[in-house]
MDAnalysis code that builds the backbone (N, CA, C; Angstrom):
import MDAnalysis as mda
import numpy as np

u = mda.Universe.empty(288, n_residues=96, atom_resindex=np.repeat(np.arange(96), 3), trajectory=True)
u.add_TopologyAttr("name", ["N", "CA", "C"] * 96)
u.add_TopologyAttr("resid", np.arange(1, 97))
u.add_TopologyAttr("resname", ["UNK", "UNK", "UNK", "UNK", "UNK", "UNK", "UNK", "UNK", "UNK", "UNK", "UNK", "UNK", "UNK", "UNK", "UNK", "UNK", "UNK", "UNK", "UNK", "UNK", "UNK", "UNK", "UNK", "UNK", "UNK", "UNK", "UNK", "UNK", "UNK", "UNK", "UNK", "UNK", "UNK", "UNK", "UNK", "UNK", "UNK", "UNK", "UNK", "UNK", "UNK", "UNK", "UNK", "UNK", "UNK", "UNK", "UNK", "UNK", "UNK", "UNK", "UNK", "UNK", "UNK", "UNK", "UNK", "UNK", "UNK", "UNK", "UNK", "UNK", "UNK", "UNK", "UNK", "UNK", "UNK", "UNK", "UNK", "UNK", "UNK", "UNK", "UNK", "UNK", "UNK", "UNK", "UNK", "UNK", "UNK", "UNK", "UNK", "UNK", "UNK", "UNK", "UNK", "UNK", "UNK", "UNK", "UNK", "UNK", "UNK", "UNK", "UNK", "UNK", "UNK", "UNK", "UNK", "UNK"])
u.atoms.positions = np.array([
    [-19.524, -17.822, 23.229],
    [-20.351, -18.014, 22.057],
    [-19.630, -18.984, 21.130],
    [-20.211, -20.259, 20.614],
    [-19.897, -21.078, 19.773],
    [-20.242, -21.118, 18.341],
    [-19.440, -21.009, 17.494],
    [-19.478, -21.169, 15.762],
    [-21.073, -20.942, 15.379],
    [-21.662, -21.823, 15.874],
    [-23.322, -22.313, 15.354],
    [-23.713, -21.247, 16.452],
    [-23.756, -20.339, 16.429],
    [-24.584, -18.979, 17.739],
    [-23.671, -17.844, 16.574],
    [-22.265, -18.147, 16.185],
    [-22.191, -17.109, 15.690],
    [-22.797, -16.545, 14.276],
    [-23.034, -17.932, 13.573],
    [-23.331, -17.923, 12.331],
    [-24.856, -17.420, 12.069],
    [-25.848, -18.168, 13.307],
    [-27.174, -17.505, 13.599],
    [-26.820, -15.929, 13.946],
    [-26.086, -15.438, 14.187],
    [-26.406, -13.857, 14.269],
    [-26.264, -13.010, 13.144],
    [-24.766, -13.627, 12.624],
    [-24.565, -13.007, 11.116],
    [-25.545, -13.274, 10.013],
    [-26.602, -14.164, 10.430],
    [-27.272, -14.552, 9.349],
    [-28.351, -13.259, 9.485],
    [-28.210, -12.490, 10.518],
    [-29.510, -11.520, 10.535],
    [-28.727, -9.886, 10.919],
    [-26.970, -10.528, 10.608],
    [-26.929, -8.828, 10.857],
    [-25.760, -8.514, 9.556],
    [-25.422, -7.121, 9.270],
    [-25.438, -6.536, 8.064],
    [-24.527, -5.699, 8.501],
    [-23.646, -5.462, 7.952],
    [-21.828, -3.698, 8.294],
    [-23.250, -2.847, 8.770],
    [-22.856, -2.467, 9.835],
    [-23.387, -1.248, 10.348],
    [-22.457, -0.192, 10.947],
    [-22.255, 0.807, 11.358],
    [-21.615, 2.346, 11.762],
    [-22.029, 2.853, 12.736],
    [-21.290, 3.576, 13.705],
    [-21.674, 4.144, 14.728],
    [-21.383, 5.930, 14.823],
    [-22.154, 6.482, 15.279],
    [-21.722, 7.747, 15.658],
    [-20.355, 8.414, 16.957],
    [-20.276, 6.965, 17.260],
    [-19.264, 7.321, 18.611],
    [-17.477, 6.348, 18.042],
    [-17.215, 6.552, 18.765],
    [-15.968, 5.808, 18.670],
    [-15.975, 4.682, 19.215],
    [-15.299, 3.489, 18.885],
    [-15.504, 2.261, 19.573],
    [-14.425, 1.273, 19.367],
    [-14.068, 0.761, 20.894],
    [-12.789, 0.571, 21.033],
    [-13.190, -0.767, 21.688],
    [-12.370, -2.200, 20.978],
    [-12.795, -3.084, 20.966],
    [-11.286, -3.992, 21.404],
    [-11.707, -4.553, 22.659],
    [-10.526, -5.698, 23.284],
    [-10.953, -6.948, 23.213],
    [-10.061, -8.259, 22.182],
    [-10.465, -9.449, 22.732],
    [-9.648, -9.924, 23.497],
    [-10.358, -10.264, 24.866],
    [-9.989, -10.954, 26.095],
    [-9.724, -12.391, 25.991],
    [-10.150, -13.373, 25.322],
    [-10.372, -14.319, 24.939],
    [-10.533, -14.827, 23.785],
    [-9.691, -15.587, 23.475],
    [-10.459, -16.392, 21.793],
    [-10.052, -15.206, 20.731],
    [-10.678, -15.390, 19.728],
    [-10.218, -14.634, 18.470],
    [-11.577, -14.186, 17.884],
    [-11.828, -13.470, 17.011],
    [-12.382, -12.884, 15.898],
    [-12.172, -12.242, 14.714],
    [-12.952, -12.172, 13.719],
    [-12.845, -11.239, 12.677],
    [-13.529, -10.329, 12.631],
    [-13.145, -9.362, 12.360],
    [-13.777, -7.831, 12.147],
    [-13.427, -7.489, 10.700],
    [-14.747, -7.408, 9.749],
    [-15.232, -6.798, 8.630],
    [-15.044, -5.368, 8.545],
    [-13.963, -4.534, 8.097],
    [-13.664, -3.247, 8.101],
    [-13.789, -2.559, 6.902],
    [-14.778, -2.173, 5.965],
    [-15.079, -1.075, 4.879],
    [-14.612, -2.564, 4.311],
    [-15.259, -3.482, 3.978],
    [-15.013, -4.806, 3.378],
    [-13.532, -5.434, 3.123],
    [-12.939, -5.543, 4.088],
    [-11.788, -5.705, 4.335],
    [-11.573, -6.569, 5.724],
    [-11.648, -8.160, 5.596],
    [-11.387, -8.733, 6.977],
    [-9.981, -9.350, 7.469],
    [-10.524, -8.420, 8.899],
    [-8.906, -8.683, 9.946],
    [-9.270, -9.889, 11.072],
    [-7.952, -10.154, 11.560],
    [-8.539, -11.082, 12.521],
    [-7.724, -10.540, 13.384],
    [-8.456, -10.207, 14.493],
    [-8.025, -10.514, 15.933],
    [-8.078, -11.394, 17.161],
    [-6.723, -11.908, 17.486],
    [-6.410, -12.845, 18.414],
    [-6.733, -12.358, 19.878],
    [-6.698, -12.908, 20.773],
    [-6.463, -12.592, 22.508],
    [-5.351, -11.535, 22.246],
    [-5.866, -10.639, 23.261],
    [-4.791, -9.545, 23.737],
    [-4.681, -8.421, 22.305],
    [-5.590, -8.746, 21.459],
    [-5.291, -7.504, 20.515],
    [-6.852, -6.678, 20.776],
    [-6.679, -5.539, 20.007],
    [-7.420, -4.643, 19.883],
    [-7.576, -3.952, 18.795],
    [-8.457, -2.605, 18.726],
    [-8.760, -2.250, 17.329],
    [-9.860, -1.191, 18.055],
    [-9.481, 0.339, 17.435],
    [-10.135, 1.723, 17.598],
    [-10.988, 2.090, 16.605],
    [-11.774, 2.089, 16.770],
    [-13.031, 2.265, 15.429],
    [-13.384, 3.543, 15.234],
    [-13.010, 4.426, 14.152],
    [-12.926, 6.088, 13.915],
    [-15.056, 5.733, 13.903],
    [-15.435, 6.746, 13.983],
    [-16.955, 7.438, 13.987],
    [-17.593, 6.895, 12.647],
    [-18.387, 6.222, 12.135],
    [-19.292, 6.110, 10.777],
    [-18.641, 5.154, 9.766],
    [-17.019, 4.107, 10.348],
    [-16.844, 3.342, 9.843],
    [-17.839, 2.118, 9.266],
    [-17.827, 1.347, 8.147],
    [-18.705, 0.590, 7.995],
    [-18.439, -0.916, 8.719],
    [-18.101, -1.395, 9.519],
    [-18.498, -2.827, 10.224],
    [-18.901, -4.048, 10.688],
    [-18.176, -4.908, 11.055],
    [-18.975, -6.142, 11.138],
    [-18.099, -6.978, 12.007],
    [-18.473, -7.476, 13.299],
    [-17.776, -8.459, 14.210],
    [-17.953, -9.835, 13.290],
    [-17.032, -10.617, 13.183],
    [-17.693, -12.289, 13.008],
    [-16.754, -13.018, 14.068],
    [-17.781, -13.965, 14.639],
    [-17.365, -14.259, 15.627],
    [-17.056, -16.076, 15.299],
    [-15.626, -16.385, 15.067],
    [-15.212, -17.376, 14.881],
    [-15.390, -18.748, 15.617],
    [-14.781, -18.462, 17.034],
    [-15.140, -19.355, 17.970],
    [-15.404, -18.941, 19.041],
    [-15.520, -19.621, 20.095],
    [-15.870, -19.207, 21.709],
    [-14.640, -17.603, 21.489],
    [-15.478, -17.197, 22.019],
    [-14.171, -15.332, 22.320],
    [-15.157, -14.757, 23.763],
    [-14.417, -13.661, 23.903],
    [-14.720, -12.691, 25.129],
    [-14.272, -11.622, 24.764],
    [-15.065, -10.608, 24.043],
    [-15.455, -9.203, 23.824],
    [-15.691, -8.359, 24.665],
    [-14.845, -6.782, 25.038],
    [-15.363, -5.892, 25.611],
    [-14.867, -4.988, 24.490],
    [-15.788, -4.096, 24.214],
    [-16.486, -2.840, 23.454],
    [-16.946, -1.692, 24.638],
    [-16.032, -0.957, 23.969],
    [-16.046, 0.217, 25.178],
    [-16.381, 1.683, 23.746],
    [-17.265, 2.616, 24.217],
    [-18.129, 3.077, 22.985],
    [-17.373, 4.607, 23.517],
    [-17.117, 6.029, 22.762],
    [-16.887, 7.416, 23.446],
    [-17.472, 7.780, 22.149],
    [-18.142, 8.923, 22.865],
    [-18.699, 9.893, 22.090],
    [-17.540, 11.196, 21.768],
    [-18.109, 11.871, 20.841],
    [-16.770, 12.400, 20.039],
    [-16.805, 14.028, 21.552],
    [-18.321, 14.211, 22.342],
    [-17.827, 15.248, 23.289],
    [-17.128, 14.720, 24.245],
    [-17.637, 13.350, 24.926],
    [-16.902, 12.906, 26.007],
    [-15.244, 13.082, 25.737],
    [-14.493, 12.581, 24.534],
    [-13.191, 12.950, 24.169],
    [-12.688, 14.305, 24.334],
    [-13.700, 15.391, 23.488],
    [-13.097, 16.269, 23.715],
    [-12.981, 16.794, 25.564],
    [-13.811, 16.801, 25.530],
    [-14.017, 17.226, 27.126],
    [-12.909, 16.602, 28.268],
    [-12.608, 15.005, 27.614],
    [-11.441, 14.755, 28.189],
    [-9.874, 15.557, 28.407],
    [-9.632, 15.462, 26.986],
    [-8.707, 16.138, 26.443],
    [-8.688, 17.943, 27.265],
    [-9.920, 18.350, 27.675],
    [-9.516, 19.463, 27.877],
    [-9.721, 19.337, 29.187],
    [-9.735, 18.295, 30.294],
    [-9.315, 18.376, 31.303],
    [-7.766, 18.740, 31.805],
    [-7.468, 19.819, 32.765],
    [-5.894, 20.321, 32.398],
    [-5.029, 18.755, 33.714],
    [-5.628, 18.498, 34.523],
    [-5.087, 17.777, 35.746],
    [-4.669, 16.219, 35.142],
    [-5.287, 16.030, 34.199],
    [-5.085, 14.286, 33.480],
    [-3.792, 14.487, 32.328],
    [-3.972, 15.467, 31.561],
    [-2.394, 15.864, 30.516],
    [-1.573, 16.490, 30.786],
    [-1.616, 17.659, 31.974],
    [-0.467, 18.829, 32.173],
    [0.404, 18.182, 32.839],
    [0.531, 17.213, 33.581],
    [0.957, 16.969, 34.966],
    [0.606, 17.610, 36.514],
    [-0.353, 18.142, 36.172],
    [-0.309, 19.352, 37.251],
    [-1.865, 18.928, 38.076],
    [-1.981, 18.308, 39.049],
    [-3.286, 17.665, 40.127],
    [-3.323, 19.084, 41.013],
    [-4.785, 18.913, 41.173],
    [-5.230, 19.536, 42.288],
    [-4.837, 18.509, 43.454],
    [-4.307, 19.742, 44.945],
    [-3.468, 19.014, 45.728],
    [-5.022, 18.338, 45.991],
    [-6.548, 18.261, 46.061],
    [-7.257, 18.100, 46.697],
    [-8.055, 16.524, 46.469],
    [-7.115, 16.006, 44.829],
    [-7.683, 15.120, 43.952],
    [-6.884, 13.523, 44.428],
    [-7.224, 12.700, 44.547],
    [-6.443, 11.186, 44.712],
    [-6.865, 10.573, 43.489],
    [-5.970, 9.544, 43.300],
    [-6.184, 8.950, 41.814],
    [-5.583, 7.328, 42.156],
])
């Protein structure tokens, strides 16, 4: 995505919030992220964990490559209370 694609989007989008968590890698290129009106920039190879109902805003500077990976607050827990992924302790029956 180039400057003039990014500026057409921001021109029609507004801090919005999510109910899930959202965990954001740039692969490529850089951006700014609008945080409770507060802008950061992230380069290639950084990242940034977005708590639940934060207020938001990607701006997208130049050409970048975004992956946004979204968890819901059960999927976490439910993680977390899997015992074979934190105890150390696998079922002999499981490969990973």
């Amino acid at each position: 995505m180039d400057k003039e694609e990014s500026d057409k989007i921001l021109e029609r989008k507004s801090m919005h919030r999510h109910n899930f968590y959202e965990l954001m890698y740039v692969a490529d290129g850089r951006l700014y992220q609008n945080i409770e009106n507060t802008r950061h920039l992230y380069p290639k190879g950084s990242c940034c964990l977005m708590n639940m109902n934060i207020r938001h805003l990607e701006e997208f500077d130049e050409y970048c490559r975004v992956i946004f990976l979204e968890f819901t607050q059960e999927y976490i827990l439910n993680l977390l209370q899997f015992p074979s992924v934190f105890s150390g302790k696998r079922k002999r029956n499981m490969r990973w």
